[in-house]
C-alpha positions as CSV (number, residue, x, y, z in Angstrom):
1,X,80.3,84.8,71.3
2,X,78.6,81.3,70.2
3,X,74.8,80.7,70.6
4,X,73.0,77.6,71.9
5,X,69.5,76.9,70.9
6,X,69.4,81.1,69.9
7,X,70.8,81.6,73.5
8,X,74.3,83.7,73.3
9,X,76.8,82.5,75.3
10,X,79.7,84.6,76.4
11,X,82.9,82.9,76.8
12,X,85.5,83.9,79.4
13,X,88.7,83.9,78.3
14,X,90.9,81.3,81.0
15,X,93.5,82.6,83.0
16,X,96.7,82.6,81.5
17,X,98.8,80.3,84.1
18,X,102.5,80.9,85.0
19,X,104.6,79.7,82.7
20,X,101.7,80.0,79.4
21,X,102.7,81.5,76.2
22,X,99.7,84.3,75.6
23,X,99.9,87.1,73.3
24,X,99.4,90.4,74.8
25,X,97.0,93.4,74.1
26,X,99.5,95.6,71.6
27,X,99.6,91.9,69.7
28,X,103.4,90.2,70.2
29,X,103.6,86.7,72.5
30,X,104.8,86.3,76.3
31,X,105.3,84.1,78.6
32,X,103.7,84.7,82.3
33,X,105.8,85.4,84.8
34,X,108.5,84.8,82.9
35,X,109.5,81.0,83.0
36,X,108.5,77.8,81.0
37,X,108.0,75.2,83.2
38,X,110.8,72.2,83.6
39,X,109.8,69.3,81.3
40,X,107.8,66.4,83.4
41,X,111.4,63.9,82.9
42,X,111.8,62.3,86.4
43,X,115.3,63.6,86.8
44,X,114.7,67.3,86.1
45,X,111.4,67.5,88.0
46,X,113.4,65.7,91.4
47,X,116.3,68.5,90.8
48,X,113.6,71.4,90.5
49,X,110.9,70.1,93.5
50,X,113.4,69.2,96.0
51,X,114.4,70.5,99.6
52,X,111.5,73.2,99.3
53,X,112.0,74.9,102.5
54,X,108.9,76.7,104.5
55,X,109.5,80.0,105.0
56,X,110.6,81.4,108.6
57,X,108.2,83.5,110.7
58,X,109.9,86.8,110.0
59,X,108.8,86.9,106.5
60,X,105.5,88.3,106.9
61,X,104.6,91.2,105.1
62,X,101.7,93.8,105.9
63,X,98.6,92.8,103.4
64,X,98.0,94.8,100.0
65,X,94.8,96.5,101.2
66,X,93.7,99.8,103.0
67,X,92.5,103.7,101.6
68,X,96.3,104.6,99.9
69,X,96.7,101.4,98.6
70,X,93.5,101.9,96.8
71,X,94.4,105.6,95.7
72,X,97.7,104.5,94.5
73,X,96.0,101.6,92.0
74,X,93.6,103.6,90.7
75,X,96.4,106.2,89.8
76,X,98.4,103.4,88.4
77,X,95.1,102.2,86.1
78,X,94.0,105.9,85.0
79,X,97.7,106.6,83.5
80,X,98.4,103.1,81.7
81,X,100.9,102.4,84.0
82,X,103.1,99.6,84.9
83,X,104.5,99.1,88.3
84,X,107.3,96.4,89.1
85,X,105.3,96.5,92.9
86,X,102.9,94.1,90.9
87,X,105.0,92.6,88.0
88,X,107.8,91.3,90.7
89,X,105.1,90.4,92.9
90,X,106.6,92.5,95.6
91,X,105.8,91.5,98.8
92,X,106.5,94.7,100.6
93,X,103.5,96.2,98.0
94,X,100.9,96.8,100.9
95,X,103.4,98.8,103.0
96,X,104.7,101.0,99.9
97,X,101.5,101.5,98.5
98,X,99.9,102.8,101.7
99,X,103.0,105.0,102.4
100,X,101.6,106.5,99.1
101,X,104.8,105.6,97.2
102,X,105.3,103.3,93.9
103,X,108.0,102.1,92.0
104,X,107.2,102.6,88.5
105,X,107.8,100.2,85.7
106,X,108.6,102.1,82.1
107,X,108.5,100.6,78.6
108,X,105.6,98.0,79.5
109,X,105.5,94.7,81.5
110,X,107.5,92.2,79.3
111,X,111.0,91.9,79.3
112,X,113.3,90.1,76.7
113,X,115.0,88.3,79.2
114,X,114.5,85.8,81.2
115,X,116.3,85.8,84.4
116,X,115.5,82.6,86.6
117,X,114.9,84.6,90.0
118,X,112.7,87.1,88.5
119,X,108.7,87.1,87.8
120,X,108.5,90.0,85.4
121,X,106.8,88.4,82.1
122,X,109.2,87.8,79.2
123,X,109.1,87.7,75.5
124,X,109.9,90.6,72.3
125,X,107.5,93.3,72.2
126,X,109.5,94.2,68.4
127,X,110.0,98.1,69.1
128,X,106.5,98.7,71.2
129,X,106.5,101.8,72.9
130,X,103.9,103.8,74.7
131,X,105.0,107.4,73.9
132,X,102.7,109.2,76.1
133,X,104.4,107.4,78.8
134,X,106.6,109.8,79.9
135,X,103.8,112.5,80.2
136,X,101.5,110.2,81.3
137,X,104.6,109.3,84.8
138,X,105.0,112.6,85.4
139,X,101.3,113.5,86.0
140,X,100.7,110.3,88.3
141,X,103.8,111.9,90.3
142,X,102.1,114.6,90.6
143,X,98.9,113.3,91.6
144,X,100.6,111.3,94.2
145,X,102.2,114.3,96.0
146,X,105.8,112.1,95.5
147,X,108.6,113.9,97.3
148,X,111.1,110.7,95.6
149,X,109.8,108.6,92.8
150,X,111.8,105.2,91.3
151,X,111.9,104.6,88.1
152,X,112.7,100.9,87.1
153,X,111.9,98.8,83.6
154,X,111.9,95.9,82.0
155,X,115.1,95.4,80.0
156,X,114.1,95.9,76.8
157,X,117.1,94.6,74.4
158,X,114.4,95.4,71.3
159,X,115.5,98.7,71.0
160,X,118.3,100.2,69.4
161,X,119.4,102.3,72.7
162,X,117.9,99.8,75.0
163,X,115.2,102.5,76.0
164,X,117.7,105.2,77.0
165,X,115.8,108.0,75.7
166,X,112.6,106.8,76.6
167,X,114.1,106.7,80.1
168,X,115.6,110.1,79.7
169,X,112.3,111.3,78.3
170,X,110.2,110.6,81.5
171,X,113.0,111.8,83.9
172,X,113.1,115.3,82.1
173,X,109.2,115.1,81.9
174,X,109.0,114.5,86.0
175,X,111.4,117.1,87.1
176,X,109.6,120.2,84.4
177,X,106.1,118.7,86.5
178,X,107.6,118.3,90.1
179,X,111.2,119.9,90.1
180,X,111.9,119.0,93.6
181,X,111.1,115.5,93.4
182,X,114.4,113.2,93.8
183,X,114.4,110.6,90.6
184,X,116.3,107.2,91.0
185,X,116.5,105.2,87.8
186,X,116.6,101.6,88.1
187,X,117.5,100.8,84.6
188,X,118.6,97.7,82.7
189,X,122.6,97.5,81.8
190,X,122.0,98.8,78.1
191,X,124.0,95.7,77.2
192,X,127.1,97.9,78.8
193,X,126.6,100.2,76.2
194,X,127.9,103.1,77.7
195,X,126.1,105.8,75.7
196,X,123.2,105.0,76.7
197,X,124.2,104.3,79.9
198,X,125.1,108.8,79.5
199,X,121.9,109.5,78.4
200,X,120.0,108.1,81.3
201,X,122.7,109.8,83.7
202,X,122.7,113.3,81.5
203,X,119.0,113.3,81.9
204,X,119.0,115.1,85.7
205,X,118.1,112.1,88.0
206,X,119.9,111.7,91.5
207,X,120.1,108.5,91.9
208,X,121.3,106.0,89.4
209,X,120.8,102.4,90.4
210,X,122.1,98.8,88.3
211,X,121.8,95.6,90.0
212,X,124.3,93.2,90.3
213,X,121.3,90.6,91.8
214,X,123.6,87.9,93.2
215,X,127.6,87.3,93.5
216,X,129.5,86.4,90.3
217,X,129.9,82.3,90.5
218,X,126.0,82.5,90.5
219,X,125.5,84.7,88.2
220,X,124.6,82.0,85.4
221,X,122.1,80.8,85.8
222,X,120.6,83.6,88.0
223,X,120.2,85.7,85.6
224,X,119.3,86.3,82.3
225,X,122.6,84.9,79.6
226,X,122.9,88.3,78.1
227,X,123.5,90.1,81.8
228,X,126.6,89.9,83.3
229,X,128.3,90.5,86.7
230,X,131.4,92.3,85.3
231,X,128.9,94.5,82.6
232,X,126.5,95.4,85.4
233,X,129.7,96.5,87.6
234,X,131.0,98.1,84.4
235,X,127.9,100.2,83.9
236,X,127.6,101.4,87.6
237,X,131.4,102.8,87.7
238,X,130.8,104.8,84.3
239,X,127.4,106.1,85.7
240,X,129.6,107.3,88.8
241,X,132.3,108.5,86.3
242,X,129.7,110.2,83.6
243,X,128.4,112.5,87.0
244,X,130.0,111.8,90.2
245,X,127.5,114.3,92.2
246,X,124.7,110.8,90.8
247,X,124.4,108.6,93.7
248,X,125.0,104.6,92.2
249,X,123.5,102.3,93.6
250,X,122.8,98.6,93.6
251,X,121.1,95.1,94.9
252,X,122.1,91.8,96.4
253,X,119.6,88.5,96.7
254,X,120.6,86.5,99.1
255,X,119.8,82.8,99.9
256,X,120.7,81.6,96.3
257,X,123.7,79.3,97.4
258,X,126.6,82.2,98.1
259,X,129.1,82.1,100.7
260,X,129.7,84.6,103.4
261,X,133.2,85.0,101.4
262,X,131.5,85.9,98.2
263,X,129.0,88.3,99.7
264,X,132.0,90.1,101.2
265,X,133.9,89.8,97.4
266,X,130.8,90.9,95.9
267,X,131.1,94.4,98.2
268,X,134.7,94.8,97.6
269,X,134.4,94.7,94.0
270,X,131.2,97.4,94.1
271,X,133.6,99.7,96.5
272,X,136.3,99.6,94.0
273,X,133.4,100.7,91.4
274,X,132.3,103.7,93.5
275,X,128.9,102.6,93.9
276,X,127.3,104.1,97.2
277,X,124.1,102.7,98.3
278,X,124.2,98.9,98.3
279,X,120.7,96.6,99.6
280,X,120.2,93.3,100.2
281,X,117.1,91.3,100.8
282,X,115.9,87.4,101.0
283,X,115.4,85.7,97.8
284,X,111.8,84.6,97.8
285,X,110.8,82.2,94.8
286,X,107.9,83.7,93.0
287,X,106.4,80.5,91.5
288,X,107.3,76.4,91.0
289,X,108.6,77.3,87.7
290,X,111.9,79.6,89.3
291,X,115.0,78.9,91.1
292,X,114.5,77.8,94.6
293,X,115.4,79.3,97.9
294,X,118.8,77.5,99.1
295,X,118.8,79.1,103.0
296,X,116.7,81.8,104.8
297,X,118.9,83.8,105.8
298,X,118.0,85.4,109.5
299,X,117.7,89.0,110.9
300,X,120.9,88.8,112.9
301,X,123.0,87.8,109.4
302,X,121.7,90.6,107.9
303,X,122.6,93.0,110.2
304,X,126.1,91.3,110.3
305,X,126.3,92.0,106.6
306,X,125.6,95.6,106.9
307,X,127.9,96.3,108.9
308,X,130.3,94.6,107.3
309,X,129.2,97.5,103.7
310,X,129.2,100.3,106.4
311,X,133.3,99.3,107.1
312,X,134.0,98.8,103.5
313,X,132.7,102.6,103.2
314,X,129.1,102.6,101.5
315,X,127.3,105.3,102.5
316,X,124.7,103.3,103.4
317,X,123.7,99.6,103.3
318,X,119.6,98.4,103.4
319,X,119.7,95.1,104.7
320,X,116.8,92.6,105.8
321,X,115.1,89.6,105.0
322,X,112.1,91.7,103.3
323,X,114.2,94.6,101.5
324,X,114.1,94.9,97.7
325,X,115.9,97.1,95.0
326,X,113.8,100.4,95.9
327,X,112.1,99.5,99.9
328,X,111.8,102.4,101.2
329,X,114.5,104.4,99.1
330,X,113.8,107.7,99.8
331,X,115.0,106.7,103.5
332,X,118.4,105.1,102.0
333,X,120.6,108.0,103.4
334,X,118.7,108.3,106.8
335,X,121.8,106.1,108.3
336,X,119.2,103.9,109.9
337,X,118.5,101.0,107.6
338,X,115.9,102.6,106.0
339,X,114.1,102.5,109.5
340,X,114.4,99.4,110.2
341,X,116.7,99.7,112.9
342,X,114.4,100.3,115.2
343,X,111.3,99.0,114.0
């Protein structure tokens, strides 16, 4: 606070812009939403603004408003919690939220990496944990009457176990509070460190999802230098080996410059890895700073692509232009696109 002439003046503190460095509230630096932007040199800045393309009519989501949408925030406040619904900037986050379900983010909302597809802020929060965290999940569960709750983080590379136990800790803490609610754990890859990798699947959760995010000749620069096509498809077949009865499960962007051929390689090698559940959704770009959209790919291709994970024998496939990681998982084994067949 400053004065003028005796007057105090309160100053409020700009909006941190995409792409800012800011340091957060437990006091270690970020970046918003994940991405610097591209230096202002003519040739980088023609590569990164060109052939924008508008987005097609069937990419509209309902709007984030409405009595459960409210309900769920406020939950989400009271208990400290993060949700990768808001962090992702989820477009589905209206629907989910008045359906009265949430996909919750553990560990905070900054993630060491920096994956060029994804809006989750990024920086080293240097062994930051919330402990109450677990406790604190399994009440909101409980408050929300959750019949299937996702769990999914930020990677956080920080830690010595990657935040395995942590991740263990609010699984066990959700199923002593609400022991008939189904748990899926969307967790980082533990740098394919397979222990820990155990100790999220030895923790009692049903479904243990990994995601693969896009097909292997893309996977640099998609994603983040330290993730890895082969180590993701590693950790999902020793998930499935650790506790066949777990469900595996994982996700597909599409739009980023794959083939047809490498979707369909991309499946093949998930088969062969046991995985069961498989989704696949448009890749939307969440600011200027990230990669940009190569194709929109329609309603009629995804349904081609389903059925094209149905033959190769996953149990079931989620497929449409709006379908994330965790849309309307509880549904995944309905046989019914998660009800979009229909709708």
């Amino acid at each position: 606070m400053s004065e003028f002439k005796g007057i105090p003046i309160l100053h409020t503190p700009l909006p941190v812009r995409s792409g800012d460095k800011y340091t957060t509230a437990q006091g270690f630096t970020a970046i918003k939403d994940g991405v610097r932007p591209k230096p202002a040199g003519a040739g980088a800045a023609a590569r990164e603004g060109a052939a924008v393309l508008r987005k097609p009519a069937w990419l509209r989501a309902p709007l984030a408003a409405g009595k459960e949408f409210k309900a769920i925030k406020d939950i989400v406040r009271l208990h400290r919690l993060s949700t990768v619904c808001e962090e992702a900037k989820c477009p589905n986050i209206g629907e989910c939220w008045n359906a009265g379900t949430a996909t919750i983010m553990l560990m905070g909302a900054v993630c060491t990496r920096a994956c060029r597809f994804c809006a989750v802020d990024t920086g080293n929060p240097r062994g930051w944990l919330d402990e109450e965290e677990p406790e604190n999940v399994a009440r909101s569960v409980a408050l929300m009457g959750l019949k299937y709750v996702v769990l999914t983080s930020v990677n956080r590379d920080d830690l010595p176990d990657g935040g395995s136990t942590h991740y263990a800790a609010a699984i066990r803490a959700i199923k002593r509070r609400n022991p008939d609610t189904a748990v899926e754990a969307l967790t980082p890859d533990f740098q394919g460190v397979l222990r820990d990798v155990h100790t999220v699947v030895d923790s009692g959760l049903d479904v243990f999802a990994q995601n693969v995010e896009t097909v292997e000749r893309l996977t640099h620069p998609v994603r983040d230098p330290r993730a890895g096509y082969v180590q993701t498809i590693e950790v999902l077949r020793a998930a499935k080996a650790r506790s066949p009865k777990v469900l595996t499960k994982t996700s597909l962007m599409l739009g980023l410059g794959e083939s047809d051929a490498e979707i369909r390689r991309t499946m093949m090698d998930l088969r062969a890895a046991a995985v069961d559940i498989l989704t696949l959704g448009q890749y939307l770009r969440p600011t200027p700073n990230h990669l940009n959209v190569e194709r929109f790919v329609t309603p009629a291709e995804f349904d081609q692509y389903r059925e094209w994970a149905l033959a190769l024998g996953f149990l079931e496939c989620v497929s449409g232009p709006l379908v994330r990681s965790s849309y309307r998982a509880e549904q995944a084994l309905a046989r019914n696109n998660a009800g979009l067949v229909n709708s």
